[in-house]
C-alpha positions in Angstrom: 19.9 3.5 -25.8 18.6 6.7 -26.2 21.0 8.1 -28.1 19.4 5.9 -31.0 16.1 7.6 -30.6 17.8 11.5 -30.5 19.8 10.0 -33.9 16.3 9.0 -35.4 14.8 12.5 -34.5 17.7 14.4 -36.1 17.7 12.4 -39.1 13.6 12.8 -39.6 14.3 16.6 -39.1 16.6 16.8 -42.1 20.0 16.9 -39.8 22.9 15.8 -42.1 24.4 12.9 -41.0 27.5 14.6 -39.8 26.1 17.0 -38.1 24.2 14.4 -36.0 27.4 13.2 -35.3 28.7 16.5 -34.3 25.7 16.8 -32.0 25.1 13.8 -30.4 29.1 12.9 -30.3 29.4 10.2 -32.2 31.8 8.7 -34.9 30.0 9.8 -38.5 30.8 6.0 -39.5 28.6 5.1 -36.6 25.7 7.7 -37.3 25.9 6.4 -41.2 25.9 2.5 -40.2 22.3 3.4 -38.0 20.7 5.6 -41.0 21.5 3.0 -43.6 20.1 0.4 -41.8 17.1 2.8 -40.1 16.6 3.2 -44.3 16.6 -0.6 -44.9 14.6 -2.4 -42.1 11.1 -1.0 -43.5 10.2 -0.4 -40.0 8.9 3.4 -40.0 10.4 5.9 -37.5 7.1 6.6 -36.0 6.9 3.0 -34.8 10.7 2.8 -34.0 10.3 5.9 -31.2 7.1 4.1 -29.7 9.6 0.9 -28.9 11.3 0.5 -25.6 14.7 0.6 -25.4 15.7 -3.1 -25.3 13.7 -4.0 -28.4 15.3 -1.3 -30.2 18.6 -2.1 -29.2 17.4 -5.6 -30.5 16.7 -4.1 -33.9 20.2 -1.9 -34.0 22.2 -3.9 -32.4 24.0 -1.3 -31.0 27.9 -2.2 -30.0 29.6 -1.0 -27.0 31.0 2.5 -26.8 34.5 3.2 -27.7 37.1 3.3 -25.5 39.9 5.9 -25.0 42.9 5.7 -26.6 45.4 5.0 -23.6 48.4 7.5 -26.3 46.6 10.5 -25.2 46.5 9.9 -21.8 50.6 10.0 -22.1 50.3 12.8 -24.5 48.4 15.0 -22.5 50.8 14.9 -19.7 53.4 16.4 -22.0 51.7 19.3 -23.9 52.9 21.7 -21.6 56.1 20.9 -21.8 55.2 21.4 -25.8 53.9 24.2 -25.3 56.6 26.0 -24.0 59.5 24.5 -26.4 57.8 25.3 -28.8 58.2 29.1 -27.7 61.4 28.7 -27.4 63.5 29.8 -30.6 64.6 27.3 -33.8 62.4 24.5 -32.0 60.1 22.9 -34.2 57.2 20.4 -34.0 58.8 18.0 -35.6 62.3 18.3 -33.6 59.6 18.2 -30.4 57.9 14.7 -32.3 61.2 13.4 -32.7 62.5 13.5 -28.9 58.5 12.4 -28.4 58.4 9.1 -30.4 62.0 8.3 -29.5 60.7 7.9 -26.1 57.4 6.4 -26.8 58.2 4.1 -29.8 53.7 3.5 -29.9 53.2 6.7 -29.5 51.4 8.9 -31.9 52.8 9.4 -35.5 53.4 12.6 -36.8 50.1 13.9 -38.4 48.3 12.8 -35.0 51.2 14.7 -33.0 50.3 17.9 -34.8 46.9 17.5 -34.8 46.3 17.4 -30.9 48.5 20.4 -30.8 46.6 22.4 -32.9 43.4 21.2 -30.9 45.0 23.1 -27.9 46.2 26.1 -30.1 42.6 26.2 -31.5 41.1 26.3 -27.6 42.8 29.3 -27.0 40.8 31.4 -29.7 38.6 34.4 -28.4 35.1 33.2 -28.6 32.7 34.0 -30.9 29.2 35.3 -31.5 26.8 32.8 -31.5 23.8 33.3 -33.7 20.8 31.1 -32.8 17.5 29.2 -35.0 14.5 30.2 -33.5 13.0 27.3 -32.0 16.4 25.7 -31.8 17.6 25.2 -28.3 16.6 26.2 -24.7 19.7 27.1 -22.1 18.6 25.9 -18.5 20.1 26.7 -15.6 19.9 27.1 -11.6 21.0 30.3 -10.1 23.6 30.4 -8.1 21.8 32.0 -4.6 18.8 30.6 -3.5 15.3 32.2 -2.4 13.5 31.4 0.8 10.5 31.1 2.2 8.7 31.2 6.0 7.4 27.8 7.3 3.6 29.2 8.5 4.1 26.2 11.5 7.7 26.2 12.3 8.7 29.3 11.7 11.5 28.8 9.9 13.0 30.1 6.5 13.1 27.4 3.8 15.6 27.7 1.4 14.9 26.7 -2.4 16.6 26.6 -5.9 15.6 28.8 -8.9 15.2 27.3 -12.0 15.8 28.9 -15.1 15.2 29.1 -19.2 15.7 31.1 -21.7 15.5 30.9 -26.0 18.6 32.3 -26.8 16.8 33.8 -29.8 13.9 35.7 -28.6 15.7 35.4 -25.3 12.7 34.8 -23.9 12.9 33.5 -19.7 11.3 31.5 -17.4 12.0 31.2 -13.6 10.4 29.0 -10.7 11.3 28.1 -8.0 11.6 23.9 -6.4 12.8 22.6 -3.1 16.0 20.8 -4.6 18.0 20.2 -7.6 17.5 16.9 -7.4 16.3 15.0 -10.4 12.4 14.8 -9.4 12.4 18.4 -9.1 14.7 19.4 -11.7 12.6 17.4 -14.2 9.2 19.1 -12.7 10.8 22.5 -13.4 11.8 21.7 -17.0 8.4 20.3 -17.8 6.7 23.5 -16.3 9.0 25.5 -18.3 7.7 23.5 -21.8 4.2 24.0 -20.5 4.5 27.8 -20.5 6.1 27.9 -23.3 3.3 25.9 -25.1 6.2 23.7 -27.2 9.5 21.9 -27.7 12.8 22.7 -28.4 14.9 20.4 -30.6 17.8 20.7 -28.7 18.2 21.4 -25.0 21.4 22.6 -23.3 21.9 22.0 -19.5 24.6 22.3 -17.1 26.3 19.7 -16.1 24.1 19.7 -12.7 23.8 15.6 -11.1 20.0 15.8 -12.4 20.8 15.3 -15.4 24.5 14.4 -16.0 26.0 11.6 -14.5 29.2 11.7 -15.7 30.7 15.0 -17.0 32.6 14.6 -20.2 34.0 17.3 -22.7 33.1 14.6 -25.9 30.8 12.1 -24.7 29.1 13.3 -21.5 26.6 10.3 -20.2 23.3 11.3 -19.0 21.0 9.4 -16.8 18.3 7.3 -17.7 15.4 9.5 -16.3 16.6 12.6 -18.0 17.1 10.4 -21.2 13.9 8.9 -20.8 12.3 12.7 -20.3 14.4 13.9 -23.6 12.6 10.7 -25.8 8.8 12.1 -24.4 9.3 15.1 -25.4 11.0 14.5 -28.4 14.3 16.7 -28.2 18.0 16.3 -28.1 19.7 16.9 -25.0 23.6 18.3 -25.5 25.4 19.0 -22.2 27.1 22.1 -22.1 31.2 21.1 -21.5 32.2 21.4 -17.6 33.6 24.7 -16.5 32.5 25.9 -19.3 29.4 28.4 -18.8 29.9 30.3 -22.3 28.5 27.4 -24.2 25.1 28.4 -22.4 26.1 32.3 -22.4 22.1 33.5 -22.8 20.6 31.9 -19.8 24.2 32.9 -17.5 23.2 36.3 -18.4 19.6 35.6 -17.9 20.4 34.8 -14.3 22.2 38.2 -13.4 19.3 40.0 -15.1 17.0 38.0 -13.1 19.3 38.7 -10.1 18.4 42.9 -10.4 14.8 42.4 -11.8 13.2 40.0 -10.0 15.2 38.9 -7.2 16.1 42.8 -5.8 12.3 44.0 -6.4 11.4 41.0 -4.0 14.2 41.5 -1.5 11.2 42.9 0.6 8.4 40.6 0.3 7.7 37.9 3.0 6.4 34.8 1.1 4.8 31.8 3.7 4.6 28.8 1.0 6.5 27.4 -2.5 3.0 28.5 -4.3 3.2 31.6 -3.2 6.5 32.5 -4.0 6.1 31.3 -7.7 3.6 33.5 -8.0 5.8 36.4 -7.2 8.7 34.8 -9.3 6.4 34.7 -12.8 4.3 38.3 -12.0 8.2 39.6 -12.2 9.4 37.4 -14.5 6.8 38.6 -16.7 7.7 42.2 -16.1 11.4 41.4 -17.3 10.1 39.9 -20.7 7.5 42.9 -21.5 10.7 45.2 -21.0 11.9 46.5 -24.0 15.4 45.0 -24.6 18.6 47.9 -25.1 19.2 48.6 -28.8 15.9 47.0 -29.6 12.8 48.5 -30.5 10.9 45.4 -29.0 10.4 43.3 -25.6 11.3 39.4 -25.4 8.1 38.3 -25.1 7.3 40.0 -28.6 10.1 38.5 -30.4 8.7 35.2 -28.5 5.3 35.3 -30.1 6.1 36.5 -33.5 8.8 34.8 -34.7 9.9 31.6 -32.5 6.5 30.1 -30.9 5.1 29.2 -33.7 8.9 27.2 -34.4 8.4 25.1 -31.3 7.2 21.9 -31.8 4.0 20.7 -30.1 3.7 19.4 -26.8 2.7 15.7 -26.4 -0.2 14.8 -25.7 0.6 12.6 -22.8 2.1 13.9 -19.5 5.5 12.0 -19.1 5.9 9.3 -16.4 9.2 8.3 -14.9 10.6 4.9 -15.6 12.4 2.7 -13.0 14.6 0.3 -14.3 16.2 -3.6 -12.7 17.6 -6.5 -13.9 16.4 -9.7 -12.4 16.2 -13.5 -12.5 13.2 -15.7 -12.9 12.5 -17.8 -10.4 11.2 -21.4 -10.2 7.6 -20.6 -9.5 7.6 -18.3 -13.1 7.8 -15.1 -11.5 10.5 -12.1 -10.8 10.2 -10.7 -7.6 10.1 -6.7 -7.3 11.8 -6.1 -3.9 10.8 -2.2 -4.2 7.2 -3.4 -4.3 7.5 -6.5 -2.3 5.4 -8.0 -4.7 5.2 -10.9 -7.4 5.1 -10.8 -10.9 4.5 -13.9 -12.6 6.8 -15.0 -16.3 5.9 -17.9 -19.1 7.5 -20.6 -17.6 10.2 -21.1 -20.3 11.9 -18.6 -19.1 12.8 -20.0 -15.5 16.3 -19.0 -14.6 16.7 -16.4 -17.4 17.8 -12.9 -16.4 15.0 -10.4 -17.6 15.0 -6.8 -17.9 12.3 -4.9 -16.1 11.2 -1.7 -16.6 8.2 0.0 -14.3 6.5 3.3 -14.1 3.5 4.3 -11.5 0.8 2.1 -13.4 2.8 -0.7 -15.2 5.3 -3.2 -15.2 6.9 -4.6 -18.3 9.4 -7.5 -18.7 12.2 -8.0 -21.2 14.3 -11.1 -22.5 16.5 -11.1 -25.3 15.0 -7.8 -26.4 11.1 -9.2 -26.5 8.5 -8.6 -24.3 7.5 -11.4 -22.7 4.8 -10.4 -19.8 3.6 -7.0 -18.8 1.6 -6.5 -15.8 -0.2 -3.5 -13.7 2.1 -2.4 -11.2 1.1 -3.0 -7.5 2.0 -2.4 -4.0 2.5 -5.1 -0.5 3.2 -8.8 -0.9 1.2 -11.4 -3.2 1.3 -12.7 -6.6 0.5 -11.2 -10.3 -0.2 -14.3 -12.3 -1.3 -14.4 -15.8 -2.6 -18.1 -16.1 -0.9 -18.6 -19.6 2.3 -17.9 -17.8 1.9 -21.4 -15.6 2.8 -24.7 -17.2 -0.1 -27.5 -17.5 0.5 -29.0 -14.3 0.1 -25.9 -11.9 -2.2 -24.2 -14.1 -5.0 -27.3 -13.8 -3.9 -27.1 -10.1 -4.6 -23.4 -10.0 -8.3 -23.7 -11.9 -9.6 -26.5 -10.1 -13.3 -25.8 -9.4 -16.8 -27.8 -8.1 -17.5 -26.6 -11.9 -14.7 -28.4 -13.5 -14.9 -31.6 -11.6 -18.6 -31.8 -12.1 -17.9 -31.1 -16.0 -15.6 -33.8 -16.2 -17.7 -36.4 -14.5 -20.5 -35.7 -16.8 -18.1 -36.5 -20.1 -18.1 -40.1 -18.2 -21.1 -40.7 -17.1 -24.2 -38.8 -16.1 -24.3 -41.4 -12.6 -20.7 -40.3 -12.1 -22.0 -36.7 -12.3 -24.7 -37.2 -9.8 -22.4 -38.4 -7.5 -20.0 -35.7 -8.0 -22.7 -32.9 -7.6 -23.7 -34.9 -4.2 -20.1 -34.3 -3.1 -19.8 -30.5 -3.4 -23.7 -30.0 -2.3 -23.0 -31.1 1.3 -23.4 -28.4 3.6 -20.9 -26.9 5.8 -18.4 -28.6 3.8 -15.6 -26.1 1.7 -15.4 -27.2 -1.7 -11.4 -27.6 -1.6 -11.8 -30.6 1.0 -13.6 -32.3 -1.9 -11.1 -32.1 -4.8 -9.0 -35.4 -4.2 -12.2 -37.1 -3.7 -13.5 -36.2 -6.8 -9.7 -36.6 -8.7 -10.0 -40.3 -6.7 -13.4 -40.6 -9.1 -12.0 -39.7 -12.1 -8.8 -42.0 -11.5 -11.7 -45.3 -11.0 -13.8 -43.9 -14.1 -11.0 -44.0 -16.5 -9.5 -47.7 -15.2 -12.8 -49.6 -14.4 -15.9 -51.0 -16.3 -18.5 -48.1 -17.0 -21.2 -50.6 -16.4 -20.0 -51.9 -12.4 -18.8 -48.0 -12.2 -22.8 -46.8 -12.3 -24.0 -49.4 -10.5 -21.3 -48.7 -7.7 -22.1 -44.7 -7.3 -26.3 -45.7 -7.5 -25.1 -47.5 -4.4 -22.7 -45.1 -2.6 -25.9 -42.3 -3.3 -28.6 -44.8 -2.0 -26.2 -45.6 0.8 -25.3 -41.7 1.3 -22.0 -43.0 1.1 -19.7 -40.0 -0.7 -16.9 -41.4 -0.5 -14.1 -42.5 -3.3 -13.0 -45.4 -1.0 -16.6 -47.0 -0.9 -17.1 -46.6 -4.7 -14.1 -48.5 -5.1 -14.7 -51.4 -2.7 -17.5 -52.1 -4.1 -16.1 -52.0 -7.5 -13.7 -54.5 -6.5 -15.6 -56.6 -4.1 -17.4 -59.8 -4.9 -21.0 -57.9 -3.6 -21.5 -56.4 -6.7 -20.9 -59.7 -8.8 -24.0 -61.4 -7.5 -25.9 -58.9 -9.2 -28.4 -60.3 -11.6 -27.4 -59.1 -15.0 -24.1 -61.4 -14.2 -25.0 -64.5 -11.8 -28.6 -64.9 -12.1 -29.1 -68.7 -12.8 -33.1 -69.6 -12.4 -34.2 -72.9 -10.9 -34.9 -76.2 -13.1 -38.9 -76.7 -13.6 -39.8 -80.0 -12.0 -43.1 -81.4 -10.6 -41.5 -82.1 -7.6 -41.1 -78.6 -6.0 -43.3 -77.4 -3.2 -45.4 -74.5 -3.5 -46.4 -72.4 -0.5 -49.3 -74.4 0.1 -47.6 -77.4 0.9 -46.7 -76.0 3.9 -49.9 -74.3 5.1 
C-alpha cells in the first residue's frame, strides 16, 4: 500500500508520470489510472498521506499485482542456446524464432522474441557514468567486516555492523556502528544518518539486506512493511538496488573501501569498552574523511555538502517515527478482538461480531479496521483485562455494565418519591455492597411499572415503618388482602340509632 503514498510524493514533486513508473516499477497505465483519479477525488494529497493504509486502499482500490508471464520462464531457459546460434554464421533471429515457435505454438511472437533478446544484448553494455541531483538519493550500505568492542564485565570482544551513507553528489558520508543488521537496528542507523544530515532525500537506495527487502527482485523487489512504513514518515522513495548488483550503488561501495583505510586502519589500535564509545571514534574519523580535500578537487565533501546539496534536502518531520505492528483478527462475541501479543482486550461496536478486522498498533495505540473504516481505536496496553468503550456494547450489556445506587435511585424517583425513599433505604444499609442490592431494586421497578401507584406507596410506607427492605414484602402486601381493609377502600361507618350504648352504660 505504500507504493500508493511514494506514487503521490513523486507526482506532488513534479515526477512525470512515466518516470514514476520507471521508479517505482510499475506499468505507466497503472501510474496514469492513480493520478487521474488522485486528480478527480477532491481529496488533497496532504490529507491522502495522513490516511492509513487500508483507508487509502479503500479510496484507490488498488488491484492485485501482476503476475509473470509463465512464456518467459520457457524463454529464458533457451537464450543461451540463442545466444550462441546466433554466433554461429548465416543464422538469423528469425530462422532461431522459427525453430522456437514451431516448438512452442503459445510462445512469443516475433517482435516479443526480438525484443527479450536485445534486453540481454543491452545487459552486456559497459556501464556508464552516473551523474547525480543534489539532494536526490542517499546510497546506504553495511560494510563488509565488522568492528568490535571489549565487554567491561565479561571480557569479551563484541562484534558489530557498520552502517553506512553517502550523497553521491557531494559524496558526503556517514558511518556508525549497531549490534545487528536486523531491522530495529538497521532502521535506527538510517534515522541517525537523516538526523545528521539535518534532511531528506527523495529517493533512497539500499542493498538488498533482509532489513529492508524481503523479497529480492530485479523489476518489482517487495519491501517490508516496517521499512515501507519508515519510507512514508519520512517522506522518500525507497528503490532497491538490483541483487548482485553493487554498481547501481557505486558511491557508497567506494565509500566503504575509503572508510576501510581512513577510519577503520587509523583505529586498528584503539581499545574501545562500549557501542557509545566506539561511535564516538567512528564520527571524530569520519569527520576527518569528509574535511579532506577530495583528488582533482579543489574542495572537501563536507563543503560541497553545505553549499550546494543541504539546503536541497527536504526537512525533517517533526515527529520521531514509531514502528507499526500489524494482525488480522476476528471479533469475537463479547465485541472485542483479542491481542495475543499483549494478552489483552480490545473492545469493537457490536455490529461487527464475527467480522475479520485489521489491526494496526504502535507503542501508544491501537487502531482497528473493517472494510477500510476505522471503527475503534484505543490506547495500547499491556497484561490481561478489557478496553471497552461503552458505545461499543449493545443496550442490554451496556445498562448491565452502568448499573449504579445512582441510577436505581434516579429511576425510582421518576415513579414515585415513596418508591425513592425506599430505594435510598436499600443502598444506605451498612456493611452491605451495593451490587447485592441491584435485583432488589430491578424487583421494585418490575412492581412500579405493573401495579397501582396508589397501593404501591402505601406498601413501601409499610416495608420502611416495618424496616422491611425487601422486594418480596412490598409485593405481598401489594397483593394481599391486608392492605384492602385500609380506610380510603373498606371504611363503612356504623348506622346512627338511639339504641347504641355509650361507654357509660357500662361503667
Amino acid at each position: 500500500m505504500s507504493t500508493i503514498k511514494q506514487l503521490i510524493q513523486l507526482h506532488e514533486s513534479g515526477v512525470s508520470n512515466r518516470q514514476i513508473a520507471l521508479t517505482l516499477g510499475m506499468n505507466k497505465g497503472t501510474v496514469n489510472d492513480y493520478v487521474r483519479k488522485l486528480k478527480s477525488g477532491g481529496t488533497p494529497s496532504s490529507a491522502l498521506m495522513q490516511l492509513d493504509e487500508p483507508v487509502l486502499e479503500g479510496k484507490f482500490s488498488a488491484g492485485t499485482a501482476a503476475f509473470t508471464d509463465h512464456r518467459f520462464e520457457t524463454f529464458k531457459e533457451l537464450l543461451p542456446y540463442f545466444e550462441k546460434e546466433l554466433e554461429r554464421k548465416h543464422v538469423t533471429r528469425y530462422l532461431l524464432w522459427q525453430e522456437y515457435i514451431s516448438k512452442h505454438p503459445s510462445g512469443y511472437r516475433y517482435t516479443q522474441f526480438c525484443h527479450h533478446l536485445n534486453q540481454q544484448t543491452a545487459a552486456r553494455k559497459p556501464s556508464a557514468i552516473l551523474s547525480h541531483e543534489a539532494g536526490e538519493k542517499l546510497f546506504v550500505d553495511f560494510a563488509g567486516d565488522p568492528l568490535e568492542y571489549i565487554d567491561r564485565e565479561t571480557g569479551e570482544a563484541v562484534k558489530v555492523q557498520v552502517f553506512a551513507g553517502c550523497l553521491p553528489y557531494s559524496d558526503y558520508t556517514f558511518c556508525m556502528a549497531v549490534r545487528t543488521q536486523s531491522t530495529d537496528d538497521f532502521l535506527y542507523a538510517l534515522s541517525c544518518c537523516l538526523q545528521h544530515l539535518g534532511g531528506i532525500p527523495q529517493i533512497l537506495v539500499p542493498d538488498n539486506l533482509k532489513a529492508a527487502v524481503i523479497k529480492a527482485d530485479r523489476y518489482e523487489p517487495e519491501l517490508n512493511r516496517v521499512m515501507e512504513d519508515f519510507a512514508n514518515h519520512y517522506g522518500f522513495v525507497v528503490c532497491p538496488a538490483r541483487a548482485r548488483h553493487p554498481r547501481d550503488k557505486a558511491k557508497v561501495e567506494g565509500q566503504v573501501r575509503i572508510i576501510y583505510s581512513r577510519v577503520y586502519a587509523k583505529l586498528r589500535n584503539e581499545r574501545f569498552f562500549s557501542l557509545e564509545e566506539l561511535n564516538r571514534a567512528l564520527a571524530e574519523k569520519t569527520l576527518e574523511h569528509n574535511q579532506t580535500r577530495m583528488q582533482r578537487c579543489d574542495y572537501s565533501r563536507q563543503e560541497r555538502f553545505l553549499a550546494g546539496e543541504k539546503d536541497k534536502l527536504r526537512p525533517l518531520p517533526q515527529s520521531a517515527f514509531e514502528k507499526k505492528y500489524y494482525a488480522e483478527l476476528k471479533v469475537e462475541n463479547n465485541c472485542c478482538i483479542y491481542l495475543a501479543r499483549d494478552k489483552h482486550y480490545y473492545s469493537v461496536p457490536y455490529t461487527y461480531i464475527g467480522e475479520k478486522v485489521q489491526v494496526i498498533y504502535t507503542r501508544t495505540l491501537v487502531k482497528i479496521y473493517c472494510r477500510h473504516s476505522l471503527v475503534a481505536a484505543h490506547e495500547r496496553k499491556t497484561g490481561f483485562g478489557y478496553s471497552t468503550v461503552s458505545e461499543h456494547l449493545c443496550s442490554a450489556h451496556r445498562f448491565y455494565r452502568e448499573r449504579s445506587p445512582q441510577y436505581y435511585i434516579e429511576a425510582a424517583g421518576k415513579r414515585s418519591s415513596v418508591l425513592k425513599e425506599l430505594v435510598t433505604g436499600i443502598f444506605d444499609r451498612s456493611g452491605r455492597p451495593p451490587e447485592l442490592s441491584y435485583k432488589t431494586c430491578d424487583g421494585l421497578l418490575r412492581l412500579a411499572r405493573q401495579s397501582d401507584p396508589q397501593r404501591l406507596e402505601k406498601a413501601c410506607r409499610i416495608a420502611m415503618d416495618a424496616q422491611k427492605y425487601s422486594c418480596r414484602f412490598v409485593q405481598s402486601l401489594i397483593e394481599g388482602k391486608s392492605l384492602l381493609m385500609e380506610e380510603t377502600e373498606n371504611y363503612r361507618p356504623l348506622p346512627e340509632t338511639d339504641t347504641a350504648r355509650g361507654k357509660l352504660y357500662y361503667q
